[in-house]
PQR file of N, CA, C, O and H, with PARSE charges and radii, in Angstrom:
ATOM      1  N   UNK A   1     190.739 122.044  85.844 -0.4000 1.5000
ATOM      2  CA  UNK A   1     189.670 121.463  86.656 -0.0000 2.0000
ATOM      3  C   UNK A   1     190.117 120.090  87.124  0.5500 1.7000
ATOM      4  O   UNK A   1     190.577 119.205  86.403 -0.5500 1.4000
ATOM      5  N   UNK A   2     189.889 120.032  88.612 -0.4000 1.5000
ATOM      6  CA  UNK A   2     190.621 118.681  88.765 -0.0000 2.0000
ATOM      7  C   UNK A   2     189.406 117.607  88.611  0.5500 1.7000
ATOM      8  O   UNK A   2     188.440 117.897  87.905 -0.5500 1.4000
ATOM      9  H   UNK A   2     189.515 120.751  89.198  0.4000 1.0000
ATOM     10  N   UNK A   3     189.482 116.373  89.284 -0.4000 1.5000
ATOM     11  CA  UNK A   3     188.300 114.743  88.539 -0.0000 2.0000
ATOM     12  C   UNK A   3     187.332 115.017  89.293  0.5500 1.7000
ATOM     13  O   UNK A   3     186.232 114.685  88.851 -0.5500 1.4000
ATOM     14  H   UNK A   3     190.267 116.138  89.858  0.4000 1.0000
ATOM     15  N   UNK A   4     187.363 115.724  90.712 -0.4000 1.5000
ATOM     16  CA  UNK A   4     186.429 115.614  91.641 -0.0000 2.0000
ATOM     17  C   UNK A   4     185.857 117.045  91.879  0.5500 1.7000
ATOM     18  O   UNK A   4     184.834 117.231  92.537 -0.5500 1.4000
ATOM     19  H   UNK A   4     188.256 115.995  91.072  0.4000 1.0000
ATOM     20  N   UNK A   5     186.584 118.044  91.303 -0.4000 1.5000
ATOM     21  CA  UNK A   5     186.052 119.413  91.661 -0.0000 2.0000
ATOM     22  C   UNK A   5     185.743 120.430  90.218  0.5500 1.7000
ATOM     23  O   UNK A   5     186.538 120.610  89.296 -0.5500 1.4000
ATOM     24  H   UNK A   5     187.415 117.892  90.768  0.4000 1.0000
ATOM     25  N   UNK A   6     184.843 120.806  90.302 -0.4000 1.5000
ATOM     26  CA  UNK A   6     183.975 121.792  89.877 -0.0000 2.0000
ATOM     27  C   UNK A   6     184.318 122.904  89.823  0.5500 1.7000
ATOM     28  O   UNK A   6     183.933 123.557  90.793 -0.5500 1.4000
ATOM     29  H   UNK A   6     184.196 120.660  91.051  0.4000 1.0000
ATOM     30  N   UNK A   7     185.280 123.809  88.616 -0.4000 1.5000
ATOM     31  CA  UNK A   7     185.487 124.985  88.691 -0.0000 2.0000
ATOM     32  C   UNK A   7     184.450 125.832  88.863  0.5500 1.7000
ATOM     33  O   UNK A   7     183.500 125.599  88.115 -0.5500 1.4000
ATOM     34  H   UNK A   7     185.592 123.278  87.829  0.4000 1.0000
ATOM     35  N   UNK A   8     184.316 126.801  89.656 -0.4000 1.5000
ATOM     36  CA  UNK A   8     183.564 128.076  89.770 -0.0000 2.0000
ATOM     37  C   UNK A   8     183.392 128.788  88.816  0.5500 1.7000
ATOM     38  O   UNK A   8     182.404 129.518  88.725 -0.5500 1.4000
ATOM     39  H   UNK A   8     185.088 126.990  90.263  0.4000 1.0000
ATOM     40  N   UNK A   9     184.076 128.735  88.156 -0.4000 1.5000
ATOM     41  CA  UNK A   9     183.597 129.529  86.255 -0.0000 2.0000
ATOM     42  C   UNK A   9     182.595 128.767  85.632  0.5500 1.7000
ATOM     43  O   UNK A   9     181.625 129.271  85.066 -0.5500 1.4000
ATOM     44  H   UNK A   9     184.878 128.143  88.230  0.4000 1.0000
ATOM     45  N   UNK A  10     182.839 127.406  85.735 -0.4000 1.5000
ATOM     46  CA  UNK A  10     181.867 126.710  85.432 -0.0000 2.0000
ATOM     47  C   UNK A  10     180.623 126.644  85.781  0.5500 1.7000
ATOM     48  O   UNK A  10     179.672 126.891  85.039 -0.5500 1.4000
ATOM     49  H   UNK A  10     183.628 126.997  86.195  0.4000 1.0000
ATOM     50  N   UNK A  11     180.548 126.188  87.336 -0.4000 1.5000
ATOM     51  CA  UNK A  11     179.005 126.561  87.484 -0.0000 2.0000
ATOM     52  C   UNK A  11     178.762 127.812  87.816  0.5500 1.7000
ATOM     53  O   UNK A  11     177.853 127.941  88.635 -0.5500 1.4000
ATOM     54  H   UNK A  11     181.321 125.987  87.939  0.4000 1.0000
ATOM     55  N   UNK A  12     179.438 129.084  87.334 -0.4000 1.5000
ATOM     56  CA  UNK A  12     178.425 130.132  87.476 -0.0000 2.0000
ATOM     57  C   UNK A  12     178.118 130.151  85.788  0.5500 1.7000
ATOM     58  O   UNK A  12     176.940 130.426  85.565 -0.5500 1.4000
ATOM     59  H   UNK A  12     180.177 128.979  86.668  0.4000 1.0000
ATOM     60  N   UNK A  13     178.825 129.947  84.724 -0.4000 1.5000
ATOM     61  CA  UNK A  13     178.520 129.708  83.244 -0.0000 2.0000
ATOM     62  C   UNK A  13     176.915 128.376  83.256  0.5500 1.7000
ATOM     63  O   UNK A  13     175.908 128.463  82.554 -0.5500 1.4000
ATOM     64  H   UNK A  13     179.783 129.723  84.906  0.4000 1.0000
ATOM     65  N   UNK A  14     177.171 127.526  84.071 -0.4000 1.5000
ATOM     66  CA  UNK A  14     176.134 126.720  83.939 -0.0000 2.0000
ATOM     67  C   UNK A  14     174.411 127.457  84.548  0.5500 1.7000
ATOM     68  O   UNK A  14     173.304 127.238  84.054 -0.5500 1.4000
ATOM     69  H   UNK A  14     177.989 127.455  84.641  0.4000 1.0000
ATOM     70  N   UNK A  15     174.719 128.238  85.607 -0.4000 1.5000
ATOM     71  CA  UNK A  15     173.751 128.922  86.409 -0.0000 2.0000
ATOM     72  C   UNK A  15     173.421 130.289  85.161  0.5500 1.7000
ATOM     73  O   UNK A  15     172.286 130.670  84.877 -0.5500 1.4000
ATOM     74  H   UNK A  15     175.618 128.415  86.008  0.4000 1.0000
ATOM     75  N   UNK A  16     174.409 130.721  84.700 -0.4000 1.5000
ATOM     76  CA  UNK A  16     173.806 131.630  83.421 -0.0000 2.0000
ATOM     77  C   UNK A  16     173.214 131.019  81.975  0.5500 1.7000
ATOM     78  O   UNK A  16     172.750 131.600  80.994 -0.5500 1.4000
ATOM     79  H   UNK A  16     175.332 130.412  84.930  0.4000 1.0000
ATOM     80  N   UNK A  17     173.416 129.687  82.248 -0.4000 1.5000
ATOM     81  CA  UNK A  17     172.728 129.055  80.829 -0.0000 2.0000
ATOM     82  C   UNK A  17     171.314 128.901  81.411  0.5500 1.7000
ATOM     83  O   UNK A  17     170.385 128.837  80.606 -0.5500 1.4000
ATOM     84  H   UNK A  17     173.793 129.215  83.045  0.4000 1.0000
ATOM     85  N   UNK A  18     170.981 128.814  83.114 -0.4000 1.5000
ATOM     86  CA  UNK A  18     170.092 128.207  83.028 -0.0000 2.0000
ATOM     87  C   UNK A  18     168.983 129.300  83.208  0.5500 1.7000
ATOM     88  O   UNK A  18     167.798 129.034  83.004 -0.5500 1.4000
ATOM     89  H   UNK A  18     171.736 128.865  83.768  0.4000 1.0000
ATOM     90  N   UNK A  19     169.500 130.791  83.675 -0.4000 1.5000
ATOM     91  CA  UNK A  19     168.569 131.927  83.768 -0.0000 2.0000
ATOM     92  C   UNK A  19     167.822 132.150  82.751  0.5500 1.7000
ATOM     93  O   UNK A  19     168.212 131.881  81.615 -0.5500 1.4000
ATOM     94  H   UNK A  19     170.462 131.007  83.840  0.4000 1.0000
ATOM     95  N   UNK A  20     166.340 132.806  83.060 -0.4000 1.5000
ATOM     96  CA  UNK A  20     165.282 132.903  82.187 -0.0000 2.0000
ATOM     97  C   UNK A  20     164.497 131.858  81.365  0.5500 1.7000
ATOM     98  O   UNK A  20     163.483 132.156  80.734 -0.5500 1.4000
ATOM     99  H   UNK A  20     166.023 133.025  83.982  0.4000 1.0000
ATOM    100  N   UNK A  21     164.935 130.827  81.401 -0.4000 1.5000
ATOM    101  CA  UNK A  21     164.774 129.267  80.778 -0.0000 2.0000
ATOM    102  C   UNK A  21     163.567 128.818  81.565  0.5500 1.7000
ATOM    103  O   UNK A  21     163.446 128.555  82.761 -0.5500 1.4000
ATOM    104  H   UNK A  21     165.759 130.585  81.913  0.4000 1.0000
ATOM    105  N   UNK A  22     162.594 128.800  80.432 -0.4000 1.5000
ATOM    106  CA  UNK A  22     161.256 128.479  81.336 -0.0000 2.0000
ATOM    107  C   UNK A  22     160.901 127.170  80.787  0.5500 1.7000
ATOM    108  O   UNK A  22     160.369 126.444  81.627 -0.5500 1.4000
ATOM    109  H   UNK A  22     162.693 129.013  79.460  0.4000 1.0000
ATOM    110  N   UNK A  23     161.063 126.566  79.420 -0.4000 1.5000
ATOM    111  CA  UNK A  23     160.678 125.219  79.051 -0.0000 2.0000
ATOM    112  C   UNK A  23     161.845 125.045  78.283  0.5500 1.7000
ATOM    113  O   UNK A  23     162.199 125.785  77.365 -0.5500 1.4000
ATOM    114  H   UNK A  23     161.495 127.156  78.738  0.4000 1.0000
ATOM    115  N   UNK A  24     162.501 123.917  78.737 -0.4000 1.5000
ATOM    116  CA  UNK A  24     163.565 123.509  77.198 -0.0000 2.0000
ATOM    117  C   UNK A  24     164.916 122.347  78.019  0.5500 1.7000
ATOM    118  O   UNK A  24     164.884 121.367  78.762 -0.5500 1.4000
ATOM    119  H   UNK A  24     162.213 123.316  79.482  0.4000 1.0000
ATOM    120  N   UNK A  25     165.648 122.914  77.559 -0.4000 1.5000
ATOM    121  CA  UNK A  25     166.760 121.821  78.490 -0.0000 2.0000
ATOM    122  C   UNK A  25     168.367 122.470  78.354  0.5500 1.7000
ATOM    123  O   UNK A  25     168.790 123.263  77.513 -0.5500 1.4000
ATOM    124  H   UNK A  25     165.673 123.711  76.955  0.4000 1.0000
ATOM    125  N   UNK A  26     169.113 121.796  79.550 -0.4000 1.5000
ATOM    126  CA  UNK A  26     171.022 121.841  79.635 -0.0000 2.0000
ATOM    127  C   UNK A  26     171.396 120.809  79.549  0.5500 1.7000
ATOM    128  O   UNK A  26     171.153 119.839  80.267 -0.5500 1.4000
ATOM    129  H   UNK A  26     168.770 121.152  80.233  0.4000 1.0000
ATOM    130  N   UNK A  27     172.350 120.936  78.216 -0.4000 1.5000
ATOM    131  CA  UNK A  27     172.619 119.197  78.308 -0.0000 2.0000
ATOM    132  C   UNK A  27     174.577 120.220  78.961  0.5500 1.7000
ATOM    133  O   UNK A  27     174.951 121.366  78.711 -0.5500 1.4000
ATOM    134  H   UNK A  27     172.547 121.723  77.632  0.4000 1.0000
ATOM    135  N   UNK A  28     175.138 119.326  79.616 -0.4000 1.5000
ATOM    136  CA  UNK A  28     176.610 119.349  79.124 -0.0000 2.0000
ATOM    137  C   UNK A  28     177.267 118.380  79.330  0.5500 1.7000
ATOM    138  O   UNK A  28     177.192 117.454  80.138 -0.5500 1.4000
ATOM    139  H   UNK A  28     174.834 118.395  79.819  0.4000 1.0000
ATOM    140  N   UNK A  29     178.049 118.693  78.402 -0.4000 1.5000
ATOM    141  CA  UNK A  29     179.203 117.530  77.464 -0.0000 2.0000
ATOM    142  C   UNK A  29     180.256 117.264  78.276  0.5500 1.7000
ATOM    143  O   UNK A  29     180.696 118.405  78.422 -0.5500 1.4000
ATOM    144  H   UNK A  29     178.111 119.445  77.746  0.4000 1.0000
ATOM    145  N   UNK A  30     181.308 116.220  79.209 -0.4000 1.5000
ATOM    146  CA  UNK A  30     182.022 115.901  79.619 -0.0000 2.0000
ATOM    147  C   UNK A  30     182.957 114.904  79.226  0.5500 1.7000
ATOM    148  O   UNK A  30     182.803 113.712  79.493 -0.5500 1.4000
ATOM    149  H   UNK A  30     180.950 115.293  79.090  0.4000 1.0000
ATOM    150  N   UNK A  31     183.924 115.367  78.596 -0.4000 1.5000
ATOM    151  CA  UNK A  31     184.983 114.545  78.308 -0.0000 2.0000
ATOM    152  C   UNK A  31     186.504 114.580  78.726  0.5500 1.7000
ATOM    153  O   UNK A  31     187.402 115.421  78.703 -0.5500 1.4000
ATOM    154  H   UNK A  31     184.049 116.335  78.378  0.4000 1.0000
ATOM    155  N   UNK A  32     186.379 113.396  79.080 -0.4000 1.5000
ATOM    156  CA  UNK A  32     188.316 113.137  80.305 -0.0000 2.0000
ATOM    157  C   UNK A  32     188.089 113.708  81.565  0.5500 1.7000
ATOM    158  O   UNK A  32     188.989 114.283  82.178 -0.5500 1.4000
ATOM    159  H   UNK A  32     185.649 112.712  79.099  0.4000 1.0000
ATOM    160  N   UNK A  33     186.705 113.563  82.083 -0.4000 1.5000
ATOM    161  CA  UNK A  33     186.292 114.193  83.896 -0.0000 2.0000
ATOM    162  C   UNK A  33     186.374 115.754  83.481  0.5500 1.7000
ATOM    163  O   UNK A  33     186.540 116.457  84.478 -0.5500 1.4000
ATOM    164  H   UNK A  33     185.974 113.095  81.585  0.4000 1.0000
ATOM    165  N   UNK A  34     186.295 116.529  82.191 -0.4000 1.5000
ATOM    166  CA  UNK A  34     186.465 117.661  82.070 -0.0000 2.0000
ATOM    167  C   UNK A  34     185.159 118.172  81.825  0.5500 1.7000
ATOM    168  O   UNK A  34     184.296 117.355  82.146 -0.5500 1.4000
ATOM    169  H   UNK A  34     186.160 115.958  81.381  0.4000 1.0000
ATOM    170  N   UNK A  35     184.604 119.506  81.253 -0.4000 1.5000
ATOM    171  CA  UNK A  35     183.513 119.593  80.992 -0.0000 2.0000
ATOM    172  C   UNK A  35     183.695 120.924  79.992  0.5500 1.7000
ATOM    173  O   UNK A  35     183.951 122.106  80.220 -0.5500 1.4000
ATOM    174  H   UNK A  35     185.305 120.170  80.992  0.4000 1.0000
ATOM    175  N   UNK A  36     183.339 119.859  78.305 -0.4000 1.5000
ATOM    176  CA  UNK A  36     183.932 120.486  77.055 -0.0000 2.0000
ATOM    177  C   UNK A  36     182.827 121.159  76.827  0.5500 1.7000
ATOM    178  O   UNK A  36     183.290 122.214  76.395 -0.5500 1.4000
ATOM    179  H   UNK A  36     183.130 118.899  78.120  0.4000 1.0000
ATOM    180  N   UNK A  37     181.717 121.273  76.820 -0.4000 1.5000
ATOM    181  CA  UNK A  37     180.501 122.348  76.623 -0.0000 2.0000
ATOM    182  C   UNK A  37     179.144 121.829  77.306  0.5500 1.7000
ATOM    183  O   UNK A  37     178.664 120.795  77.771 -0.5500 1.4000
ATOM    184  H   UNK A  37     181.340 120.416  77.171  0.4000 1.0000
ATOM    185  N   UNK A  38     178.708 123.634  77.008 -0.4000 1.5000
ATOM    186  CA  UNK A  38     177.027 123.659  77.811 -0.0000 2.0000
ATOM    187  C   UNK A  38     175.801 123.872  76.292  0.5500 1.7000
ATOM    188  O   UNK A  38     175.764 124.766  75.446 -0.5500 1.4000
ATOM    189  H   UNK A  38     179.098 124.474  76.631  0.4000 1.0000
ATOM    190  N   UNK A  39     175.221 123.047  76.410 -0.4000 1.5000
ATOM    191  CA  UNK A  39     174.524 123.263  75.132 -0.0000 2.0000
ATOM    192  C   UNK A  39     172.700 123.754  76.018  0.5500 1.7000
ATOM    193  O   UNK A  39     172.058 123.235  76.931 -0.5500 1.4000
ATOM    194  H   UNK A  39     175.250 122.321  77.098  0.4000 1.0000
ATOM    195  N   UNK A  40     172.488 124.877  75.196 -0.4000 1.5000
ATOM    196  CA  UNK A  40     171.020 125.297  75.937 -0.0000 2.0000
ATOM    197  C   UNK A  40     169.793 125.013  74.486  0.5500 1.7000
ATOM    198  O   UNK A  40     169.973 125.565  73.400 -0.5500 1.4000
ATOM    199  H   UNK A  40     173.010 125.299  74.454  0.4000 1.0000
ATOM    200  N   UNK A  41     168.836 124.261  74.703 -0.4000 1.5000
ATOM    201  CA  UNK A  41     167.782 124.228  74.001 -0.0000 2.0000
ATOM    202  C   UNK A  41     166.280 124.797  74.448  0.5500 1.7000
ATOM    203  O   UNK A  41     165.410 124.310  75.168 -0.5500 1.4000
ATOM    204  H   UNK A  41     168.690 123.812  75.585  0.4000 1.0000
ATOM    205  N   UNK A  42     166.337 125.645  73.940 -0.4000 1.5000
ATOM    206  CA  UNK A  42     165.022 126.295  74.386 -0.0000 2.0000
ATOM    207  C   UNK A  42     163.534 126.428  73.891  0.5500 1.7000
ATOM    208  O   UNK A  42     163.316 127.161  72.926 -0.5500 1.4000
ATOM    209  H   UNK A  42     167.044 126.041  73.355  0.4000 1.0000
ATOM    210  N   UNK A  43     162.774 125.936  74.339 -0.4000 1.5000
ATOM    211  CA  UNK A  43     160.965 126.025  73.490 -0.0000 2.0000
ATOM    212  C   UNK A  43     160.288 127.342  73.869  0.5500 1.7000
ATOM    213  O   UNK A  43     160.373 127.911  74.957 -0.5500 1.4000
ATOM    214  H   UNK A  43     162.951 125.341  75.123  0.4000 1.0000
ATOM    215  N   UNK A  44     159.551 127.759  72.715 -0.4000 1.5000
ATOM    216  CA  UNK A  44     159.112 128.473  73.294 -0.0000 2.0000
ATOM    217  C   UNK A  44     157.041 127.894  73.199  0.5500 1.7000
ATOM    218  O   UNK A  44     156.585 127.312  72.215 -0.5500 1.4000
ATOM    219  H   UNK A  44     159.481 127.297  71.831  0.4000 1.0000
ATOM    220  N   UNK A  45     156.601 128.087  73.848 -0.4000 1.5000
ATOM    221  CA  UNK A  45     155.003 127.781  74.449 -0.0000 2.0000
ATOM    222  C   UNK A  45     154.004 128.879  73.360  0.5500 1.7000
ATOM    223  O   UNK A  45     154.287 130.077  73.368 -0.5500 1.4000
ATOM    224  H   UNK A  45     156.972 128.559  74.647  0.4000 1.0000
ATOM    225  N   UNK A  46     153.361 128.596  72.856 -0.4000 1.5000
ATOM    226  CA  UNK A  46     152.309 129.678  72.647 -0.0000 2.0000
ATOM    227  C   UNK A  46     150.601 129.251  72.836  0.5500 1.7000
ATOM    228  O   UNK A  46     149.985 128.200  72.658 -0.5500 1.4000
ATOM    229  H   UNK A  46     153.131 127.623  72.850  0.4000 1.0000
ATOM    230  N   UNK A  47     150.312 130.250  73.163 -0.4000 1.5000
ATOM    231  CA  UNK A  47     148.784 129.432  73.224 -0.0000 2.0000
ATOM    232  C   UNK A  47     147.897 129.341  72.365  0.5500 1.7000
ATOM    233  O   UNK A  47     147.918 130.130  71.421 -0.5500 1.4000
ATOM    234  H   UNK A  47     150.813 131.104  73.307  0.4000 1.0000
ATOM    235  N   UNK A  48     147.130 128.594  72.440 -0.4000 1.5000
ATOM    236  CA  UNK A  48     146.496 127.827  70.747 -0.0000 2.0000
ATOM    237  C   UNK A  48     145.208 128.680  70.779  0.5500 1.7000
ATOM    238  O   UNK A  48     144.565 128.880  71.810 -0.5500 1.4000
ATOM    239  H   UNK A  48     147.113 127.952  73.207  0.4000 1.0000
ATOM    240  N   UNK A  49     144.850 129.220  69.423 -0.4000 1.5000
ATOM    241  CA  UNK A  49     144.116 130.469  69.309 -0.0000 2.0000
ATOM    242  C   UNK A  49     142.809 129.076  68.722  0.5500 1.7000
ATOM    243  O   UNK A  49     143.184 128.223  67.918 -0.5500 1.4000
ATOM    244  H   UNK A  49     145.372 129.057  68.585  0.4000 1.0000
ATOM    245  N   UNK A  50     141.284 129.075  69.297 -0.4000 1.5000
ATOM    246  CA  UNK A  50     140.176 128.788  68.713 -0.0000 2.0000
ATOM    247  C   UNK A  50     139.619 129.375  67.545  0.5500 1.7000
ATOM    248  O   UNK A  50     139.133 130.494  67.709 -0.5500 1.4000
ATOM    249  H   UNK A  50     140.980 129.768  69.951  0.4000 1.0000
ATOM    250  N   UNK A  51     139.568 128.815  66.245 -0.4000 1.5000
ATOM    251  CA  UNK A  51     138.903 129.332  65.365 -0.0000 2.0000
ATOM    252  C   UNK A  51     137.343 129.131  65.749  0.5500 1.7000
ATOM    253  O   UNK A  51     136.838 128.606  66.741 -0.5500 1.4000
ATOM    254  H   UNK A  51     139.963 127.906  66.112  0.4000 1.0000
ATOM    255  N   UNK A  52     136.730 129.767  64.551 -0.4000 1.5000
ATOM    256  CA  UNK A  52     135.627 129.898  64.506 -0.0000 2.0000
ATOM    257  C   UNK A  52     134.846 128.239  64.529  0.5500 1.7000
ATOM    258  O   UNK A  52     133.656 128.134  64.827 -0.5500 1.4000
ATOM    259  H   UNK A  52     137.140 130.193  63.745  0.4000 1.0000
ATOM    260  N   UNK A  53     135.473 127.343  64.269 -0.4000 1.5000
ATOM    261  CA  UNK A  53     134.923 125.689  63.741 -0.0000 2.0000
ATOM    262  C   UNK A  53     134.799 125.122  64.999  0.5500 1.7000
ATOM    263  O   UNK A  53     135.663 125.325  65.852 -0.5500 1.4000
ATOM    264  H   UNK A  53     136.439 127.428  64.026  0.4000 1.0000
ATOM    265  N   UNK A  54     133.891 124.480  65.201 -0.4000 1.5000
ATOM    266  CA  UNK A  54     133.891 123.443  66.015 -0.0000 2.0000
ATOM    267  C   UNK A  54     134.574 122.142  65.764  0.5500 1.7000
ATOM    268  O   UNK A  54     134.703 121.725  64.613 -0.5500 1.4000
ATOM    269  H   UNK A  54     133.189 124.314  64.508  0.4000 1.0000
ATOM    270  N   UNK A  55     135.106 121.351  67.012 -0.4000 1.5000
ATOM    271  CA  UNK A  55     135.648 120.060  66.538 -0.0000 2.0000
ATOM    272  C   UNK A  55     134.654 119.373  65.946  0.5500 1.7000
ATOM    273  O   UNK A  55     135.050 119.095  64.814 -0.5500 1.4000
ATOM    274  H   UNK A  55     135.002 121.689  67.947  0.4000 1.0000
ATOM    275  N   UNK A  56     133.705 119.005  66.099 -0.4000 1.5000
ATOM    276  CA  UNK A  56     132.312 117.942  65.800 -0.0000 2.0000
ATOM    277  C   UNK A  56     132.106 118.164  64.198  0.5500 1.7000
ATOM    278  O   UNK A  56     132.092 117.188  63.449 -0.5500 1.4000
ATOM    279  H   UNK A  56     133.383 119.231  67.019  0.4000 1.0000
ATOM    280  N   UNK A  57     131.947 119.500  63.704 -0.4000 1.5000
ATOM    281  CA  UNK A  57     132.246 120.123  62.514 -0.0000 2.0000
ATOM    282  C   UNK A  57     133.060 119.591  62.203  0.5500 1.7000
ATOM    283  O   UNK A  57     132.566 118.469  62.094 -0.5500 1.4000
ATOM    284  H   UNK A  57     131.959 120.293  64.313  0.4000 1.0000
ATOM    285  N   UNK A  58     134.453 119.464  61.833 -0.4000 1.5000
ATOM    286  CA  UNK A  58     135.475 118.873  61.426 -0.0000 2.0000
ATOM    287  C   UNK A  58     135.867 117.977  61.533  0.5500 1.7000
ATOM    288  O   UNK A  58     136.994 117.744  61.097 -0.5500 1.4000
ATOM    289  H   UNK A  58     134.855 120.376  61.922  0.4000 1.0000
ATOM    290  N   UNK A  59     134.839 116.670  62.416 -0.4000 1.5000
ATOM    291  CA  UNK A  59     134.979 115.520  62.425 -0.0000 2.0000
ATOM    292  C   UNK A  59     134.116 114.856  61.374  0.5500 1.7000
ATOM    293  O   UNK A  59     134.374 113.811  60.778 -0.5500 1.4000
ATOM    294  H   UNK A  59     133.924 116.859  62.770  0.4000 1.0000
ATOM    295  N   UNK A  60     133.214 115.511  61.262 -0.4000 1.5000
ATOM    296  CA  UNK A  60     132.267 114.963  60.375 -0.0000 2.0000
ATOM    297  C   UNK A  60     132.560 115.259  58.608  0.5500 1.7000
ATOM    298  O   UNK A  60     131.867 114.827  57.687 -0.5500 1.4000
ATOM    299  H   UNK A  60     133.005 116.361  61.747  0.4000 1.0000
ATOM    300  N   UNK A  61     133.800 116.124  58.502 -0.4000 1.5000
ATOM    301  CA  UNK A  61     133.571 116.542  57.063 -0.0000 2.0000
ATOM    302  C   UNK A  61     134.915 115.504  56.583  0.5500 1.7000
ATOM    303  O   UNK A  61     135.614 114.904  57.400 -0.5500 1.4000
ATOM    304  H   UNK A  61     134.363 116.475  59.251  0.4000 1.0000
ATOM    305  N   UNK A  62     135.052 115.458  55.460 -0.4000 1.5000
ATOM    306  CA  UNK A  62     135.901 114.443  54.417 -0.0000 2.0000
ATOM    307  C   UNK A  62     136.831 116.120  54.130  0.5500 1.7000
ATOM    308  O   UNK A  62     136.657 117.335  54.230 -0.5500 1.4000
ATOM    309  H   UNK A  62     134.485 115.945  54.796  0.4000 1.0000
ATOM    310  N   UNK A  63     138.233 114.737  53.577 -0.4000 1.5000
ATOM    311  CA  UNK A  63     138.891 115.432  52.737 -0.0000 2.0000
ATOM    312  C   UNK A  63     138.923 116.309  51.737  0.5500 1.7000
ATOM    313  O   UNK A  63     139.605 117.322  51.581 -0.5500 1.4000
ATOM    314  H   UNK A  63     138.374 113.751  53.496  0.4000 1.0000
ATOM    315  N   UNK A  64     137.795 115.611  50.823 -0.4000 1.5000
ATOM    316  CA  UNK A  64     137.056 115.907  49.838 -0.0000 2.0000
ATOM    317  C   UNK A  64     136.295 116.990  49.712  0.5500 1.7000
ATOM    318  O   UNK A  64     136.069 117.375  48.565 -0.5500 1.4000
ATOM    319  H   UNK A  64     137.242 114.788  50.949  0.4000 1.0000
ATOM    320  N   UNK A  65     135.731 117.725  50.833 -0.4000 1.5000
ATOM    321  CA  UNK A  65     134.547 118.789  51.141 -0.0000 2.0000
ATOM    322  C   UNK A  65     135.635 120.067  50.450  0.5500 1.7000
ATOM    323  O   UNK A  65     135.257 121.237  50.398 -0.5500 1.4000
ATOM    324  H   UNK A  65     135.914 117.413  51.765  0.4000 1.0000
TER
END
């Protein structure tokens, strides 16, 4: 890979880290104008299920209860 150009293996490896990736992040690592790895971190979302309690309920009660 030369200082100014971008192998094509590369960004199609970078374009496959980034498929299906709906919340999270690409970091990659560059060392000597080179580019030594693609690191993918991914979250996943779930949605928060309501119990039966109200907040007001559970503001009002102690540790202790």
């Amino acid at each position: 890979m030369s200082k100014n150009k971008i192998d094509q293996q590369w960004i199609e490896r970078i374009i496959r880290t980034l498929e299906g990736l709906e919340f999270g992040s690409v970091q990659i690592v560059v060392h000597d104008s080179q580019i030594m790895q693609i690191e993918r971190v991914e979250k996943h979302r779930f949605p928060i299920e309501k119990s039966g309690t109200s907040k007001g309920r559970l503001a009002n009660q102690t540790k202790y209860e």
